[in-house]
N, C-alpha and C positions, 0 to 999 in steps of 0.2 A: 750885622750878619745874622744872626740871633732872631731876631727881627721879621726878617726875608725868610729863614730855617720854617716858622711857625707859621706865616701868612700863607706860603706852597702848602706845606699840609695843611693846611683849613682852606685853603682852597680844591684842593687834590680831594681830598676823602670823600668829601659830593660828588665831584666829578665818578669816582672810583665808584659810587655805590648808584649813581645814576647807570654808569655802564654796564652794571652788575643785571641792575633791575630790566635793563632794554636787553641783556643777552638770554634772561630771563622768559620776556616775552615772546623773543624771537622764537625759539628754543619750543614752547608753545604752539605758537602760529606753525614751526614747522613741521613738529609731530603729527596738529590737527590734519596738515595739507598731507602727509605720508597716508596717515589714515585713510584717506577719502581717495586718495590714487591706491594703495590697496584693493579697495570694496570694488571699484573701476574695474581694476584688474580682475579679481576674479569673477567680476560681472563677465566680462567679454571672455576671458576662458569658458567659461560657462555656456556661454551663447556659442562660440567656438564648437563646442564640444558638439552641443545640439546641432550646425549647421553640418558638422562633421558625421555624422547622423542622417539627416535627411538626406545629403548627398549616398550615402551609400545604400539607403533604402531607392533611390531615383535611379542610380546606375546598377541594380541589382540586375542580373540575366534574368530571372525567372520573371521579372516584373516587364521588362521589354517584351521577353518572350509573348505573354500573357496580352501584351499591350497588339505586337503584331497578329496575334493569331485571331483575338477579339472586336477590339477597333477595328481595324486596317482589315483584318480578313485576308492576313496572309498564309500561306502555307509552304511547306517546309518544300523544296525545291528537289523535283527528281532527277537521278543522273542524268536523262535526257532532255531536262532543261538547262541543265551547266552550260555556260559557256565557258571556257579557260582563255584568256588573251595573255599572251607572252610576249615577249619585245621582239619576239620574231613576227608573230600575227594571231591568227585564230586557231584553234585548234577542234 
């Protein structure tokens, strides 16, 4: 019995310090990978940020404004070119 007691632990202790060493590694490996999805992330906030940005510089009024009156060569519409339509008809 005695025997058996000391072969388990000389068997076990490797076993215990290999697991040790691989929970080690993993442990590692998984920080590296958190790292690197970090940088990701605030890459794309980043880029986010800026899209969020151009958009509001594209939808700006003053910029359409500027776009109809310039390009397009439109002009600002006098009461007697309204037309009003209502669900009844024309007015």
């Amino acid at each position: 019995m005695k025997k058996m007691t000391v072969l388990l632990l000389i068997v076990s202790i490797p076993v215990l310090l290999f697991l040790v060493t691989w929970q080690n590694i993993r442990f590692t490996e998984l920080s590296s990978s958190i790292g690197i999805i970090k940088k990701q992330q605030e890459e794309t906030l980043e880029k986010n940020k800026s899209i969020i940005v151009g958009l509001a510089i594209l939808r700006s009024p003053k910029r359409i404004e500027n776009i109809g009156l310039k390009d397009l060569r439109l002009h600002e519409a006098k009461p007697s070119e309204v037309i009003i339509i209502t669900g009844k008809g024309v007015k």
